[in-house]
C-alpha positions as CSV (number, residue, x, y, z in Angstrom):
1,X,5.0,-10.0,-11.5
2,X,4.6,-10.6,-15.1
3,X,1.5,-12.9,-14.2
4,X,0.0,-10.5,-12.2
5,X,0.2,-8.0,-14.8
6,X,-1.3,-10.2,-17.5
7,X,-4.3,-11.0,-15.3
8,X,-4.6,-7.3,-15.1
9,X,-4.7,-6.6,-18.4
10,X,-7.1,-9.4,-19.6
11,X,-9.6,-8.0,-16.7
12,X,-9.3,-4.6,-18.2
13,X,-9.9,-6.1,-21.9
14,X,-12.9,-8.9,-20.5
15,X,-14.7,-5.6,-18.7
16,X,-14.1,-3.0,-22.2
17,X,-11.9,-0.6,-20.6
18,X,-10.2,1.6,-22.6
19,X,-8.9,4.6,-19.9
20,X,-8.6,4.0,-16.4
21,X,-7.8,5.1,-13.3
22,X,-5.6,2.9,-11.3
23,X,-4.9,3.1,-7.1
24,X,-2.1,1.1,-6.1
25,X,-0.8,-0.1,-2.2
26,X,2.1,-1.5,-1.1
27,X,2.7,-4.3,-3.5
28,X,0.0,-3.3,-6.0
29,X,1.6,0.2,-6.2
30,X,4.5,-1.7,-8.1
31,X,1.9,-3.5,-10.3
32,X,0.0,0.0,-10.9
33,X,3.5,1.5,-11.8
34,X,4.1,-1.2,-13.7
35,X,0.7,-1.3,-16.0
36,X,0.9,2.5,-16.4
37,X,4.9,1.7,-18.1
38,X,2.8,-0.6,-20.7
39,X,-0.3,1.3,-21.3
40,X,1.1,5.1,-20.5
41,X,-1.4,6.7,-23.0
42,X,-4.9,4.5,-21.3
43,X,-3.9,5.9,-18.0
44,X,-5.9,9.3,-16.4
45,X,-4.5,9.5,-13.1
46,X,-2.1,7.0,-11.3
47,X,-2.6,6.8,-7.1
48,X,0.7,5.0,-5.2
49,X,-0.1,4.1,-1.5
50,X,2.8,3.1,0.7
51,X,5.1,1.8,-2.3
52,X,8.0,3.3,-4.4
53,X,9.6,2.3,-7.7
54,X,12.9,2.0,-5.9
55,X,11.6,0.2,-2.5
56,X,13.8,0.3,0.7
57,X,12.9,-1.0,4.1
58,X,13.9,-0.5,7.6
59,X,12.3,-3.2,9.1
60,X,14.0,-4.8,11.9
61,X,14.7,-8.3,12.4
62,X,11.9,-10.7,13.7
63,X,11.8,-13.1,16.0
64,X,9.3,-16.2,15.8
65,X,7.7,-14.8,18.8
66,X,6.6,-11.8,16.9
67,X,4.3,-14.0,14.5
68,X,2.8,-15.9,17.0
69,X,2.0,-12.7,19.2
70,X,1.1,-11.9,15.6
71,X,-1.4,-14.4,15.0
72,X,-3.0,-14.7,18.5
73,X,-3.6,-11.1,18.5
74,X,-5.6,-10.9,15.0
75,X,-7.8,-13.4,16.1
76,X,-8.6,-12.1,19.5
77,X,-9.0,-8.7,17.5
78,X,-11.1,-10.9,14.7
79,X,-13.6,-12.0,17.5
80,X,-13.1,-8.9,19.5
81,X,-12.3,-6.2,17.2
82,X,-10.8,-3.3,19.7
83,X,-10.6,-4.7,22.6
84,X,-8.6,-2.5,24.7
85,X,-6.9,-5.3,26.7
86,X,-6.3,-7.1,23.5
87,X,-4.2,-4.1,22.4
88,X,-2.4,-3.4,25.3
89,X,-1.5,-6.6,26.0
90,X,-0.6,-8.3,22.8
91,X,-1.3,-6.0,19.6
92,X,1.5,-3.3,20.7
93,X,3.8,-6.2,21.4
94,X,3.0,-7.9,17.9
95,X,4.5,-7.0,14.5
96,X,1.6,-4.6,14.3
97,X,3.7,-2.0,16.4
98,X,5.5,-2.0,12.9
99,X,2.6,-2.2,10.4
100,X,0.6,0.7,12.0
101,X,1.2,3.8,14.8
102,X,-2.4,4.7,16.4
103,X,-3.4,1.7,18.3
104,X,-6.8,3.0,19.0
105,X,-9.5,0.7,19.0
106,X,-11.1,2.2,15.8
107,X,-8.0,1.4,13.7
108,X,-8.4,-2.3,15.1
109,X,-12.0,-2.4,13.9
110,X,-10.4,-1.9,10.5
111,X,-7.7,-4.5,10.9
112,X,-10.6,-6.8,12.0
113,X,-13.0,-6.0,9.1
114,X,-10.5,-5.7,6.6
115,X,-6.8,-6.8,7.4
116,X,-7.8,-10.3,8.3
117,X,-9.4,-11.2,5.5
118,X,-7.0,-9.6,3.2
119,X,-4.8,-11.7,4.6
120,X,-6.1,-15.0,4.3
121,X,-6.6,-14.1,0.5
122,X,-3.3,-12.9,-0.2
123,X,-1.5,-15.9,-1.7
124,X,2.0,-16.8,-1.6
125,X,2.8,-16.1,-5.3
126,X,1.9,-12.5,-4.2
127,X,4.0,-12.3,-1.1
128,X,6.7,-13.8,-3.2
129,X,6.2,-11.1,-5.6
130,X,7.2,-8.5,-2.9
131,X,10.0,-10.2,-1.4
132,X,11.7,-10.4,-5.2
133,X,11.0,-6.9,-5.6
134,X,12.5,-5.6,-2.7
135,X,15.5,-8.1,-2.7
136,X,16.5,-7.8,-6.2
137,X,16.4,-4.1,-5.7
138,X,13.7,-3.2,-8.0
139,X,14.1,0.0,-9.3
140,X,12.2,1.7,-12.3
141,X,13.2,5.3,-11.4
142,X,14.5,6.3,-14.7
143,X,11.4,5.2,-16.4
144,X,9.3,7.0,-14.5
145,X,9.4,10.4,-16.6
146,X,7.1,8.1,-19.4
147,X,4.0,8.2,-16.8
148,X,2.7,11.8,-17.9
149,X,-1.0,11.3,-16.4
150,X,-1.4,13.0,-13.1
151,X,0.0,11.1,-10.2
152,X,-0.8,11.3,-6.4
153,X,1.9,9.9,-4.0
154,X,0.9,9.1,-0.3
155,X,3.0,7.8,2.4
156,X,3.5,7.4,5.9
157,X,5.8,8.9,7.9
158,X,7.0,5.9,9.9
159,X,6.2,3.0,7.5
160,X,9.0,0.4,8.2
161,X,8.2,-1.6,5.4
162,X,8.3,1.0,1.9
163,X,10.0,4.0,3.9
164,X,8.4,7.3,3.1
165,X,11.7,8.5,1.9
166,X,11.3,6.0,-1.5
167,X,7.7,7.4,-1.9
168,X,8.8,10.8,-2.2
169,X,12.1,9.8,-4.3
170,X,9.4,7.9,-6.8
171,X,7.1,11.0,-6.4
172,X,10.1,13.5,-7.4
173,X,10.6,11.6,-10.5
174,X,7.1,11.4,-12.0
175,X,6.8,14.5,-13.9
176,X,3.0,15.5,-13.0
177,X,2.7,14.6,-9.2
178,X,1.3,15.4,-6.0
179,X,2.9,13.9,-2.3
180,X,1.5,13.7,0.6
181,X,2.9,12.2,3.6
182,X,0.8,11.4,6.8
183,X,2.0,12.2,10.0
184,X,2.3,9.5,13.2
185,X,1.4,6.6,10.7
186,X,2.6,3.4,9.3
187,X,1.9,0.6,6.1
188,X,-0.9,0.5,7.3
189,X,-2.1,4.6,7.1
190,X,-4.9,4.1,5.1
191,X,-6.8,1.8,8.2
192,X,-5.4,4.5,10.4
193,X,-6.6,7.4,9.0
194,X,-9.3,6.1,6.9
195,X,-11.5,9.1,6.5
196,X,-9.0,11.4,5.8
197,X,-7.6,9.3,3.4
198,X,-10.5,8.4,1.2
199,X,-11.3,12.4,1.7
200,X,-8.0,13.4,-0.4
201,X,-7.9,10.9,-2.7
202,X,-11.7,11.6,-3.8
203,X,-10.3,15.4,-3.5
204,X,-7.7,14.5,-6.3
205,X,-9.5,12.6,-8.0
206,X,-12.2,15.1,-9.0
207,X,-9.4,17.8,-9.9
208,X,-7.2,15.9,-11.5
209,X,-9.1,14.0,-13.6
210,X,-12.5,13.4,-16.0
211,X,-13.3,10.0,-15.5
């Protein structure tokens, strides 16, 4: 975590930024949270997607069969993004039944354009990074109240991995914030419901602040 957040900051100095921004998901959330504790007074407006500073899962138990149904059906989707067979007959049965609630075959265009790739980039230190988090019980509640920028918290309402009950816990104790959660999706809302999505963040973002 500590690397991640060093890397951060020695982008922010390399590029000249002073204020910032910052949009956080899953993961990154915590590392957003986490840059904003350091650097409270060079943050305009903090954005937490799918994350919480106190994160709890209900994710069931997996089964090896669940990665490999996984696997094969990413890289059907990867060469066939939204195939309806491909859905029906693997991607509901996968781990994605977790990760996302609208199987349609737009939100499988996304996973093909966008998840895949992700993944392969996402490296193990990262991964790691979460796992610690969540199993150590990570929880920066209390110091939540020294974030004063504006704050936009977005969740969705059955996301097994960060439940949306820790997302509005960690947007009840940020003292300038905004919740929203998303009806009917998972992790994975912002491939589900990617219009409406980008629509009320840019919403936020041109009310709440100047940069």
């Amino acid at each position: 975590m500590t690397d991640h957040l060093d890397d951060l900051e020695a982008l922010l100095e390399q590029q000249g930024v002073l204020e910032f921004a910052i949009l956080g998901w899953s993961l990154g959330g915590i590392l957003a949270m986490e840059l904003a504790l350091r650097h409270p007074e060079r943050v305009q407006g903090l954005i937490l997607v799918a994350t919480s500073a106190y994160p709890r899962s209900n994710h069931p138990r997996t089964h090896w069969t669940d990665d490999a149904l996984t696997g094969i059906a990413a890289l059907i989707n990867w060469a066939a993004p939204g195939s309806a067979w491909n859905i029906e007959l693997l991607g509901k049965r996968s781990l994605l039944r977790y990760l996302i609630q609208t199987h349609t075959p737009e939100t499988y265009r996304y996973l093909a354009r966008y998840a895949v790739p992700a993944f392969l980039q996402t490296s193990s230190y990262a991964n790691r990074a979460l796992g610690d988090a969540l199993g150590s019980r990570y929880n920066r509640l209390a110091d939540l109240d020294r974030i004063r920028c504006p704050s936009l918290v977005l969740a969705g309402d059955c996301d097994r991995h960060i439940t949306a009950a820790s997302s509005l816990e960690t947007a009840e104790h940020l003292p300038n914030c905004q919740a929203k959660i998303y009806q009917g999706t998972a992790h994975l809302f912002p491939w589900e419901i990617p219009e409406q999505v980008f629509a009320d963040i840019e919403t936020w973002l041109e009310q709440n602040t100047s940069l």
